[in-house]
Each structure stands twice: as C-alpha cells, then as structure tokens.
N, C-alpha and C positions, 0 to 999 in steps of 0.2 A: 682354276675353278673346275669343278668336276662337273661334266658334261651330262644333256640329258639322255637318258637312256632312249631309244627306241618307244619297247615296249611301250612305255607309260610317256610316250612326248602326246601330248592331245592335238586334235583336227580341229585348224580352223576355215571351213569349208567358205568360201567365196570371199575371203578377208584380199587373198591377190589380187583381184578382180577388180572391186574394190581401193586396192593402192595405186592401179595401173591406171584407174579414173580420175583418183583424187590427186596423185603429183604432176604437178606441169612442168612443162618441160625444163624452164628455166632449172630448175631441182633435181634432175635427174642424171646428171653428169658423174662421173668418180669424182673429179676434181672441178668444185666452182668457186672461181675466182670470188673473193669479198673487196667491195669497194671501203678504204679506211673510214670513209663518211657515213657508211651503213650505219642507223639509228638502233639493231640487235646485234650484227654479228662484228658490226667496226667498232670505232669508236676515236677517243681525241687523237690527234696526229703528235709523234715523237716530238720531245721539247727542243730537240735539235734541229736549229737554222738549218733547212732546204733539204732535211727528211721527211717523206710521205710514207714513211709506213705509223702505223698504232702503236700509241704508247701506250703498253701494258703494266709496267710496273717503275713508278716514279715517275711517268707519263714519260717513259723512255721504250723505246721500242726493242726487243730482244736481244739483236745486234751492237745496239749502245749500249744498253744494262750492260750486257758481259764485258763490252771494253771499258765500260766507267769502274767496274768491280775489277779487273785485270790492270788500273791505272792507278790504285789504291784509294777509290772511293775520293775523288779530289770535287772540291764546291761544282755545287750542278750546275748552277747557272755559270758561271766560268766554263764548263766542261761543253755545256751544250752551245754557247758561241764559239768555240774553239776548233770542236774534235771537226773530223771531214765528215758528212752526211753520206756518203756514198761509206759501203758497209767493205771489208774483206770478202774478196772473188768477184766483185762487181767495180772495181775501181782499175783505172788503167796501167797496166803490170810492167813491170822494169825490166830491160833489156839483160842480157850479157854484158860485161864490162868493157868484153873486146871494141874496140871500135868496130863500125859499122858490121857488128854482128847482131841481127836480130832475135835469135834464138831466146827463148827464156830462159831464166836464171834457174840453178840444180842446185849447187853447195859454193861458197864461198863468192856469189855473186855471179858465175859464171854459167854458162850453157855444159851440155852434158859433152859436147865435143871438145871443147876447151880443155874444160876440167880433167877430164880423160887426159888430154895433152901435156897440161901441167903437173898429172900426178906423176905420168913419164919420166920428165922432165929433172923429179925429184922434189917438185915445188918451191922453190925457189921464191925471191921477194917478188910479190904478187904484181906492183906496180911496175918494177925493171922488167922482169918478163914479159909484161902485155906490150909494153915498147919494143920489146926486142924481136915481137913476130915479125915474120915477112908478110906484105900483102897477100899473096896468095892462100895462108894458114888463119887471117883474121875473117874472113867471109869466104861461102861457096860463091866462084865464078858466075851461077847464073841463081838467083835469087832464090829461094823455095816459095810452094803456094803459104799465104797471109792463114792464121788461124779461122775458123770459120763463126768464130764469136763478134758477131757483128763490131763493136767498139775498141778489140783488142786489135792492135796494129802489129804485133808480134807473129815471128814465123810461124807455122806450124811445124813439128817434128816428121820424123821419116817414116816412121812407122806411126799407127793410130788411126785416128778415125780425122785427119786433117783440123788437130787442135795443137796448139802450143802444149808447152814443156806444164804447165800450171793446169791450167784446163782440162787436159787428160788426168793427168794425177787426179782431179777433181770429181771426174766424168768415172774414173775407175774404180774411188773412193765409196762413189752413190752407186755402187755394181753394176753399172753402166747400164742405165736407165736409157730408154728410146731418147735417141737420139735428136729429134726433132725437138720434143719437150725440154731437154735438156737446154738448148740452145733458145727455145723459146723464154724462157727463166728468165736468161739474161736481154733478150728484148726487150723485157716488160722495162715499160718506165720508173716501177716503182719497185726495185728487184728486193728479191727479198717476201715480198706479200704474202700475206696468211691466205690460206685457200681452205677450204672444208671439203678433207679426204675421205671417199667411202671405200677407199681400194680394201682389201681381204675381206669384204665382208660378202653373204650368199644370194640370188637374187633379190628373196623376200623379205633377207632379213636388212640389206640395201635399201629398198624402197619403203621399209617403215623406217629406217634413219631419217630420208628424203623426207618424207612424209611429215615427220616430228620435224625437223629443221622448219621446214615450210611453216608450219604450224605455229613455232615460236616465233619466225619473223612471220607472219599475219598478227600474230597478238601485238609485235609491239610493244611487250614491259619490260622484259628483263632481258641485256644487255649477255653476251655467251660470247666468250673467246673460241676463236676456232679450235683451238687444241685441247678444248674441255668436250670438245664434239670427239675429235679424233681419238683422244685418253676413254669413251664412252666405246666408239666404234672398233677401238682395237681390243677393248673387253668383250663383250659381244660377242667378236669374231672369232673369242677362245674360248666363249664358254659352252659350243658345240652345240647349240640351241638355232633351229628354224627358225621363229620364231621369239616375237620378245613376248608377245601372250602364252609360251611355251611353260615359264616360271610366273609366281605372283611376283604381288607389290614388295610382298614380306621376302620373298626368296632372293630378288633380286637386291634387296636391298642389303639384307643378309649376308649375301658372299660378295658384293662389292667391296673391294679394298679399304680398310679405313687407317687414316694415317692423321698427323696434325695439321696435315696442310693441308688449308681451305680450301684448295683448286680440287682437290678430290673430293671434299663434303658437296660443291658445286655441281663437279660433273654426275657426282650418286645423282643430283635433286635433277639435272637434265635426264638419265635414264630412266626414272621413275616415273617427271613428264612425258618422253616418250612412248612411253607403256599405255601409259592412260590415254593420251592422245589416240594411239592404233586400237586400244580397246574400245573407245567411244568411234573409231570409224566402223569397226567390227561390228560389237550391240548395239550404236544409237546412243540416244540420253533421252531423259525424262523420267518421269515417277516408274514406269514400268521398269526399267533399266535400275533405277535409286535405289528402290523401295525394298527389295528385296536382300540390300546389302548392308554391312554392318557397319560399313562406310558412307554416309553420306557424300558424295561433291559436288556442292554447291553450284558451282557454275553448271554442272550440268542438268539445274534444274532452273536458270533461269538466274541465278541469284547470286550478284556479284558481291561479296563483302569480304573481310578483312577473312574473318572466319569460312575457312575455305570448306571445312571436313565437318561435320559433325557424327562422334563415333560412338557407337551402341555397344562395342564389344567389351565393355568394363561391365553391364549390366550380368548377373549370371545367369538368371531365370530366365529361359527362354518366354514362358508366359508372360512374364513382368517387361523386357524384350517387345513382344508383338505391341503391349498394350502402351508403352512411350512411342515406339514408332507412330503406329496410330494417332495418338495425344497431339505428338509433335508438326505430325505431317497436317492436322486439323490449324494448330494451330500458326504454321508457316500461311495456310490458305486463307483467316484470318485477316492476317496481314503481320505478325508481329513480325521485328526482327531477327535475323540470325544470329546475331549474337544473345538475342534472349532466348532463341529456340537454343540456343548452348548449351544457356545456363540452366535451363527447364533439361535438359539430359544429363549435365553434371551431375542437378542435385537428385532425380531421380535413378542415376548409378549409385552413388549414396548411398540411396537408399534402399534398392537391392541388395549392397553387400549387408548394411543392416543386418535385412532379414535374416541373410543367411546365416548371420553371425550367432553365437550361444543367448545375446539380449536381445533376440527377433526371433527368431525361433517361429518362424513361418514360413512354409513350406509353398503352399499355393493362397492364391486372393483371399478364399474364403476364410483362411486361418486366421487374417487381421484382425484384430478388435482391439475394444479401447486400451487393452492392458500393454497390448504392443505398443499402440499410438504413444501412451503413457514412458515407456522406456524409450523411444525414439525419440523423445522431446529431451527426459534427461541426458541421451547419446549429445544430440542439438547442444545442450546449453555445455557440453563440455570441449566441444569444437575451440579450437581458437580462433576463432574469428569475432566480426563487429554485430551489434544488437539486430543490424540491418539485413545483416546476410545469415543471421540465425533463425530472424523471420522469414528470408527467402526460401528456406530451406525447410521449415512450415509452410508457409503459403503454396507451394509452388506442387508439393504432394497434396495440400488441402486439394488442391486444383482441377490436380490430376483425378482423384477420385468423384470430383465434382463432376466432372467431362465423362468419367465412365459412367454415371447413373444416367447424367441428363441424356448422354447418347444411345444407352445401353448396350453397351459393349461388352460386358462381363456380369452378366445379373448376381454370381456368385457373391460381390462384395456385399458384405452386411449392412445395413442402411445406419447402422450407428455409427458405422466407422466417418470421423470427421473432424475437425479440429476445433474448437471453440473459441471465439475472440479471448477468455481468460488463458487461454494456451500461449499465447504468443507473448514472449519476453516485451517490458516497457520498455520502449526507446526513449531514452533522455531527451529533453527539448535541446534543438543544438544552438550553440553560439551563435551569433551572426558572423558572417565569411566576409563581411566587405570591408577593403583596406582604407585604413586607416587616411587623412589626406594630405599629414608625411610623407608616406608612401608614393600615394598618387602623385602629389606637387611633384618627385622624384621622377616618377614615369613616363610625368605628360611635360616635361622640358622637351623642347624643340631639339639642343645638342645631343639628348641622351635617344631620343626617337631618331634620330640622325646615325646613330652607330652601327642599326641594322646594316647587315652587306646587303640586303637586296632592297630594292623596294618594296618586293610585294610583301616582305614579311613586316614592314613596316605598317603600311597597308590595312592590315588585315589586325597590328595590335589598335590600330587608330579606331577599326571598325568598334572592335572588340569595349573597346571604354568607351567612346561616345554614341554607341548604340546599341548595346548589351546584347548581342549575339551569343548565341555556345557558337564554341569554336567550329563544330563543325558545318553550321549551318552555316558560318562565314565563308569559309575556305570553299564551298558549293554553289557560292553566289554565282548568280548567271550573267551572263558576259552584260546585256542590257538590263544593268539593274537599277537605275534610276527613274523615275516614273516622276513625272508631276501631276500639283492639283489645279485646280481654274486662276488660282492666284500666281501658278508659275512655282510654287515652290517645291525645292527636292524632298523625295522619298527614297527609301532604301526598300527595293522590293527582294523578299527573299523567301525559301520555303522553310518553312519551320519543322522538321523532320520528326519532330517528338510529334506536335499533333497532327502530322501530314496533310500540312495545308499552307496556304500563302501568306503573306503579313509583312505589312507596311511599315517602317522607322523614319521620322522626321530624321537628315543630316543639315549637317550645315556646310560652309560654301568651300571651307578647307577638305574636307572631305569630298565633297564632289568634284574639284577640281582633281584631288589625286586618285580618283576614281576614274580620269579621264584622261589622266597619263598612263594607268595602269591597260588604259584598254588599248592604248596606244601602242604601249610597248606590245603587248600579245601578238596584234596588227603584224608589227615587223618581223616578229618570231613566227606566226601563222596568219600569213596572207589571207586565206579563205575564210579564218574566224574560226574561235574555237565558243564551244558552249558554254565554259565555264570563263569569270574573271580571273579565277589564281589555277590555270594549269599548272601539271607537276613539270620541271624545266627538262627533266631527263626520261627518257626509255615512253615518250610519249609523241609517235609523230604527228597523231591529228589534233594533240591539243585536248583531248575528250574527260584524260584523268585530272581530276582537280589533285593539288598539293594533298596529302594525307597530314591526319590530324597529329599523329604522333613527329613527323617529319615536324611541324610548329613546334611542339612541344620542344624537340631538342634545339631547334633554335631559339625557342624563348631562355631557358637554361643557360645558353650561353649569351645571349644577350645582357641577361641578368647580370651575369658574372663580368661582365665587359663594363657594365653601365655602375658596378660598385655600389647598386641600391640599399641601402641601411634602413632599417627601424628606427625607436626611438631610444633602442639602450644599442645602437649601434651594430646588432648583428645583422649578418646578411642578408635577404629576403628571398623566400623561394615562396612563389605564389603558383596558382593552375590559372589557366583561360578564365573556368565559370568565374572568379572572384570577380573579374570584374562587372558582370554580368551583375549580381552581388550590388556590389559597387554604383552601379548607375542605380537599380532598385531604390535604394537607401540615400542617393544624391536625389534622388527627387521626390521623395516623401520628406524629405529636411528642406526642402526648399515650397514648400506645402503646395507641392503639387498631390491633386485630390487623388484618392488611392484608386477608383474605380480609370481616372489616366493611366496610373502608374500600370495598373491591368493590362489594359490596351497594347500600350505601348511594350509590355514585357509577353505580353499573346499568350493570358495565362485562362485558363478555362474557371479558376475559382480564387475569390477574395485572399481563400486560405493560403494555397501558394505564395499571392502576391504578396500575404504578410508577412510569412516564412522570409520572403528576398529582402526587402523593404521594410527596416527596422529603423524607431526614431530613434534619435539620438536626445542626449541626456539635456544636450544646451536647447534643440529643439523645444521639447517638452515642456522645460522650465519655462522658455519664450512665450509661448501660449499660455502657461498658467498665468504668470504676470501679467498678461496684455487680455487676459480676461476680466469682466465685471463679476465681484464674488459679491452675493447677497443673503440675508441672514432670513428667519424665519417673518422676520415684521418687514421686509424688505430694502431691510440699510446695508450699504454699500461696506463689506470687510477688507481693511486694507492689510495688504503686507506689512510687516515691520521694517524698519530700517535696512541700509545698505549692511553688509560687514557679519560676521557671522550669528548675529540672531537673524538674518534674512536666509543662511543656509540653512541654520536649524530646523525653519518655519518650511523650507524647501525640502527637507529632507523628509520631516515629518508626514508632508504631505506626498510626498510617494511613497511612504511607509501605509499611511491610511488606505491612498487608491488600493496598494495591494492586498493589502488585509481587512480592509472595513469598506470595501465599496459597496454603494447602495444603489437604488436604480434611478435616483433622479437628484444627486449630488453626491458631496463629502461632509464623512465627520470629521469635527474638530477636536473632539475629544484625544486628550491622550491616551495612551496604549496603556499605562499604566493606569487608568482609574477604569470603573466597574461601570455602563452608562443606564442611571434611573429612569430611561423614558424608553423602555424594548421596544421597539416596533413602533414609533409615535414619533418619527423623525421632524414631521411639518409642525411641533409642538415641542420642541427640543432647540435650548438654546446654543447647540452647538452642531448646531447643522448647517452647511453650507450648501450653497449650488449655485448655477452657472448658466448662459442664457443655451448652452449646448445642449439642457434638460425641459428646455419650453414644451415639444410635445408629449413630453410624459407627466409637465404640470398641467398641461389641456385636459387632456385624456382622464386624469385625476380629478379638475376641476369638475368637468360634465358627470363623470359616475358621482361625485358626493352629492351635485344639486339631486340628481336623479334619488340616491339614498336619502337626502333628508326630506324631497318630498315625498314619498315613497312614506316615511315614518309620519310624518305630521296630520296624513290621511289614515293614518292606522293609528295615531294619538299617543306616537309614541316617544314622548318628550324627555325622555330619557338619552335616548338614538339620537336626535337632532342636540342636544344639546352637548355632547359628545363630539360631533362631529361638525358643531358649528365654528368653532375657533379654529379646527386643522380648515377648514373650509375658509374663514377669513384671512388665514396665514396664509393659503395658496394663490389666494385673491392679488394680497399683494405683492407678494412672489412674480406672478406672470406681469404684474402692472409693473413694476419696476424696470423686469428684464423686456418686455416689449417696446419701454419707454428706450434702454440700450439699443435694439433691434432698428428700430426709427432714427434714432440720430446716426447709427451706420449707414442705413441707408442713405438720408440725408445728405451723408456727407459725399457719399458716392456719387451721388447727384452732381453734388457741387464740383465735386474735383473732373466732372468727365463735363 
C-alpha cells in the first residue's frame, strides 16, 4: 500500500488527547490476553476432549485443524475423542534413547552428544550400540541444570539461554523473543491462546486500534477473531499512515486486500468500524456531525435499525441533494421509519437521475412542469416492478413536493407541479393470503410443531397463528407479557409497531403456559432478566437484542422443509409469517365472529383493512343465505329448492345477482338473461327478494312514504297517493313478516338462556 504523503497527511488537533481519555487500561496493553468465553473476542471451546482453546473452524481450534487436515481429514467426532488435547511444543518432550541420558532428542532419536558419537562410530545398528556404551559415555557424571520451561523435565543444553535441545530450536525459530514471555507462553494453562496483538503499530495509530477494539467489545454484537484484528493492525502498520482518519472510508476500503476469502471481507468491515468509531470520538455524533454528509449513520443519530446508512450520493443535483436531505431529515423527526426514510431516498435518487436524463431534461426546480411529471410517469410505468412500488415511486415525489410548498423551502417550484389521483396506476384487488385449512391442520399438528430445534422458534410460530401477530412485533414481545382482566383471564400484551402503540390479544392456556417456560429458560441464560421474551442466543450478553426477523424467516424455510408440508395437488408450501396473520382474520369472520371484533382484535385503525384480512368464505356465505328468512313483496316466505344441483344452481345464481344486480334493501330474483319490466319499482316487483338484514332500510322507507302520501293527499294529489299506496302496503307487510322473524329469535334466545 502506498503510503501517505507528508505534505497532504491532515491534522487531527486533540483526537490523542482524546484516545488517551477514552481507552482504559485494561486495553492498552501490546498484547491482551482473550478469555476463550469472551462473548466478542472468544468464542465455543475446541470440540476436542480437555482442549480450552477456541474453535475456529469446524469448532476446532487451529492447532487441531492442522493435525485433523495433516491426518487425512479422518471423522471428526472419532478424531476429537482420540487425538491428545495438549497441542505440539506444549506436550512433555522425549528423552534421548541412551539410558539415563536426559538430553533432548536432535536426529534419529538421540541428543546432539550421542549422535555426534554415533556418527563417529560409523553408525552402526542403533540398538547394539546404545548397549555397548560404557556407563560413563551414556550420562555426564554430574547432572546438568533442568530446562527452564516449567513442565519440561529435560536437561538443558551447554550452551543457550538454559533450555533443552527442542525449546531453543524453538525460542531461536520465534528470533528469540524476550525471554521472560517466551517461557511465560508455556505457563499459561491454556497454551496456545489467542491474544490481540498491537506490536508494530505507532503511538496513535495503537491507541485508535485500542480504542475500536474496546468499542466492539462495549457493543457486544459481532463476534471478531483475534487474528482479523491482527491481519487489520499489521495493514495499518504498512500503510505509513498516522492516523486511520489520515484516509477516508472510500480510500481505505479501496486499497485493502481483497481476495475470496471471507476472513479478509471481515477484517476490511473491522477497519472501516474502526475508522468510524475514531471519527465519532474525534467529531461527536448528531445531526450536526450527519447532516452535512452524504452518508447518513444511523446509530449515530439515535436510531438503531437494520438499515444502518442512508446515502445521498447517487442523487446528482446538488439542489435536488439539499432538498431530500431536508425532506428526509423532517420526516425521520416525524416519526417515520428508517427503512421508509430509505425508500423516500431511493426513489427520489430515481428521480434525480431522471431529470438529468435526455426524458427530464430539467436542469433546476423551477424547470419541472407537467410535461416532465408526464414523461416520468411513462419512465414509472416501464420500470419492472409491482403496481405497488410504481405507485410508491409516484407518491413519494408527490410528497416530496407537497413538503416543499407546505414548508417553503424552495418557492421556485411551480404550484402546478403535482401528481393527480388519475396518475397513479390501478392496483388489482388482491386475492386473499390466508392458507388454506389443509395447510394449517398440517401446521398446527403437535409432532410437526415439535420438529423446531429450539423452543423459542416454536414459540413464537404458536404466537404467530393463534394470535395474528407480524412477525416482528412477536419476536419484540416484552419479557412480562401477560396481563390479566378481573375474571383472571390471559392477554398477550404487545406494541404494535406499525401504529406505535400498545394492544391486547386474548391466548389461551397452551400458550401461556409455553410462554412461562420461555421465560424460564431466559432466567437461566440471564439471571438479571432481559427486556425482551425471544432474545437473540448469540453476540448478545445483556439479553437486550431480540431474535431478528429475517433470522425466523430462515428458520421457518427450513422448518418447512423438515415438516414436508404439502397443498392440495401435493406441492410443497412456502408461506411468509403475515399469512398467518391472514389466517386468523378470516378464521374468525367464518366462525361469525362480528367484524368490528375482528378489528379489535387485529388493532386495525379502519373496517377497510379489516376486510382486506378477513375474507368469507364461499361455505360460510351460503350458511347464511340458507339459515336466512327470504320474503317476497306480499310478505310470503321464498324457499330454496331441493337438495342436489337445482339447489346449487339457485346458489350460484344468487351470488351472481348480489354481484351484479344488488339493490339497497334486497335481491333480485330475476334471471340475468331476461330484460326486468318494473325499473326502479322493486317493492312492486314480483321478483324481488329480501331479508330481515334490510329491516332498517324497510323503516326508513316505510316513514318517508306515510310522510309522501300525506304530504300529497293535503295538496289533492291522488294520483301521487295512489301510486305509491300499493309500494306502501307491500312494505307494510314486508317489515311485518320479518319483525314477526326478529321475535321468535329473540324468543328463542330467551328460552335457550
């Protein structure tokens, strides 16, 4: 990496100052030991019986990787009860062959004095030989001093730093590193251990390593091998840079190494966090610090989501530039989310390039007018994308230009410039989402909800169908989320994120109960309590981050795949979370639970929604039409026909009529193919039906005629009254029939309670 220059290296005036405050001591070391149980920098212990170092790759620790790959890749679990735990240079080292010679072994098993002797000798058969020394040629007369590696019971050699024949080699190999440490190594109990090296690095460019290390372990998410720190610090240390604020995000990122393997895509994303990290100790964070950059980062405004960046630099107008920033930053203070504040920059990069484009051909604000608006719609409708996101992509510029008049931000926009409700592509009515109960019977089996590996993922589908949660408001639930009412019975208390606010869901007893082992388990994994019921199991030591919603997803996928769920022509079923959501909607409008419950209970702000979730069903429908009183214009009871298909006929008919001939206070009976003689004269038509569902719109009816034909009979207009005195006795007995209906239900309700 080529180094930065002098001249042009920039000042960063009290950023040392500054590092030498914020790293504490524990961090400041060249070399700090990692405990294997560290929840960032450790991680699982080798799968080898009575090894304590990290297993890195195959949950094997370095030193067994290489001997498991040096032993021809032989079954791991065989390999990890077998091989020795104690690694090469750390195990107790084997003599010389001579008898009672201590020396360590040089070449063919033998100390460096022997061997010498032997090669003398001509070498001869190895065993006859060692027989044939005299005692005084198999050991020195008076013992030499022991190696000075605490465990090793072996002499030390003549010459050296007072180590055996192995240990020097060893000690000479590492270019004989301070002495002390070296021998400290082998102390450690756990030899071998990763440590986090900042040796070659410059004061300050040292204590922003420190710094950023510290940093990632305060955070707590993401899990860092020590040698993705080291592979970071020994880049660093060559690329002749003071500092790591010396280069940008782009620079550094730029001339770091890139190769196939991951461990280097890891360590770029550690020096990048580092950067930002020393940068935010240097500037601060907040809007003032944000605002002015073409990057957005999110946390450092407060605001934790998936969506970490939000970035402006695809927009090219600088004008167009200021006025989304503005837009966006208005609308994050709002309240909206960041992943909608995204999408409001996505689509207004969009539409920047547009302009710039030869079919935009606008230059600044002012140049917009409809003829542009015009060619941007036709740009829109050639997009590939869905009806939904063609309107977002309208709506979201309407918006934008809404927000600069109302605020006046730019008085230049022309007041014409706007989008019209006929601008916006029709969105098809969509199908209903909720599965089928095939399906569900499939789902909601005991053995197949049983296959989850964990519980909580179990958990959390149970919530998901018997209490129509979005998924992510499930996986958020708060650790105390049962609530009762005066009668003792359970609730599911949870925040409903879309309309940021709280809301109740009747459970039942299986559900609260596994709601009570779920809290249980937490208990054991976090003593002190965590905030949430489904914390994430890894890179979380307080418990604080709930499971992420994508992390479900892939376990529902493979659950799916596990559980062999089929349709009804046998293929395999890939569903999302909302279906079931879906799913309960429509399970309880078929079981005629009343819609304004079904609201309630779905915590939907409008009827409309809840009819969108909650669609009847075809068996439903027909239930009710059957089990209703149909009555004719003189007030006689119309029956169905027979069982067998003239009863479908009659049934099919009749949702042919609703949808194409409905009136506002029944059904016609008329077929579709005839022409009907009575326009507008339905209460005087003999093929008019209706139903006691229409009693207040026969009331309502009833009182405006008396009203009409007194009205006429006072003005002598017996023409008027006589006209309207037969739709008037028709109605009469219309409400009498069906009130007589209305009475014996209640009645009977009476009776049965």
């Amino acid at each position: 990496m080529t180094s930065v220059p002098d001249a042009i290296r920039p000042e960063h005036p009290g950023l040392l100052e500054k590092l030498l405050a914020a790293v504490r001591p524990e961090f400041r070391a060249d070399l700090i030991d990692i405990d294997p149980s560290d929840p960032v920098f450790g991680g699982s212990h080798c799968r080898v019986r009575g090894c304590r170092r990290v297993g890195r790759t195959r949950n094997l620790c370095l030193g067994h990787h290489n001997r498991w790959l040096n032993t021809g890749r032989p079954d791991l679990e065989l390999f990890s009860t077998t091989t020795d735990p104690l690694l090469r240079g750390h195990a107790p080292l084997s003599p010389c062959r001579v008898p009672d010679c201590r020396f360590g072994q040089r070449s063919a098993r033998l100390c460096s004095r022997h061997w010498w002797q032997w090669d003398r000798d001509g070498k001869p058969e190895l065993t006859a030989w060692i027989g044939s020394l005299p005692p005084d040629l198999r050991a020195p007369v008076s013992p030499p001093q022991g190696c000075r590696v605490s465990y090793c019971d072996l002499w030390a050699r003549a010459e050296g730093q007072l180590l055996c024949e192995s240990h020097a080699r060893r000690w000479i190999s590492k270019g004989k590193p301070d002495l002390g440490e070296y021998l400290a190594a082998y102390d450690d109990d756990t030899p071998g251990h990763e440590r986090l090296n900042f040796h070659g690095l410059s004061r300050q460019l040292k204590l922003e390593m420190q710094y950023a290390v510290q940093c990632r372990h305060g955070d707590g998410e993401l899990r860092t091998a020590p040698g993705r720190v080291r592979h970071v610090v020994l880049f660093v240390a060559r690329s002749g840079a003071n500092s790591l604020l010396d280069c940008s995000e782009e620079v550094w990122d730029e001339r770091f190494p890139r190769t196939s393997n991951g461990a280097t895509t890891s360590s770029r994303a550690f020096l990048l966090y580092a950067r930002r990290r020393v940068e935010e100790l240097h500037s601060g964070i907040g809007w003032e610090v944000e605002y002015p950059r073409d990057t957005w980062r999110l946390r450092n405004l407060g605001i934790d989501s998936p969506h970490a960046h939000i970035r402006f630099d695809g927009i090219p107008q600088p004008w167009l530039k200021d006025l989304v920033k503005r837009w966006v930053r208005w609308r994050l203070g709002t309240g909206i989310s960041a992943g909608q504040a995204y999408k409001c920059v996505k689509v207004l990069t969009r539409f920047g390039q547009f302009l710039t484009s030869p079919a935009g051909g606008a230059g600044t604000l002012a140049e917009v007018d409809r003829a542009v608006l015009e060619r941007y719609l036709a740009a829109v409708s050639t997009l590939d994308h869905s009806v939904k996101s063609q309107c977002e992509h309208i709506g979201l510029v309407n918006s934008f230009f809404q927000a600069i008049r109302q605020h006046r931000w730019d008085d230049s926009l022309p007041s014409t410039v706007m989008f019209f409700s006929e601008d916006f592509p029709q969105r098809p009515r969509q199908l209903p989402r909720a599965l089928a109960e095939q399906v569900m019977a499939q789902l909601e089996r005991d053995d197949n909800l049983d296959r989850w590996p964990d519980p909580a993922g179990r958990l959390v589908t149970l919530i998901l169908m018997r209490c129509g949660l979005r998924v992510g408001d499930a996986l958020k639930l708060p650790f105390d989320c049962v609530v009762r009412d005066a009668d003792t019975a359970p609730y599911l208390r949870y925040f409903n994120h879309k309309m940021k606010r709280e809301a109740l869901v009747p459970v039942d007893e299986e559900v609260e109960q596994a709601i009570g082992g779920q809290q249980r388990r937490v208990l054991a994994r976090w003593p002190e309590g965590t905030p949430v019921l489904f914390p994430q199991p890894r890179a979380n030591p307080d418990g604080r981050k709930p499971i992420n919603t994508s992390t479900y997803r892939i376990a529902l996928r493979r659950w799916l795949d596990d559980c062999k769920i089929r349709d009804e022509h046998g293929r395999a079923v890939h569903l999302t979370p909302h279906q079931w959501r879906h799913t309960f909607g429509t399970r309880l409008i078929n079981r005629d639970v009343p819609q304004e419950v079904v609201r309630v209970l779905l915590d939907h702000d409008s009827h409309m929604m809840t009819a969108h979730y909650a669609r009847l069903n075809e068996k439903t429908l027909r239930r009710h039409w059957e089990a209703a009183r149909k009555v004719n214009i003189q007030g006689e009871n119309v029956t169905v026909g027979p069982e067998g298909q003239l009863a479908e006929a009659n049934w099919a008919k009749q949702r042919l009529g609703r949808v194409t001939q409905a009136l506002p206070n029944g059904y016609c009976e008329l077929p579709l193919q005839r022409s009907c003689p009575h326009a507008n004269a339905c209460l005087t038509c003999p093929m008019f039906v209706t139903t006691a569902e229409f009693l207040p719109q026969h009331r309502a009816q009833h009182g405006q005629l008396l009203q009409l034909i007194s009205a006429a009979e006072a003005r002598g207009q017996a023409r008027v009254v006589e006209m309207n005195q037969q739709v008037l006795d028709n109605l009469g007995k219309i409400i009498t029939a069906l009130e007589s209906e209305e009475s014996q239900k209640g009645n009977g309700a009476t009776d049965a309670s």
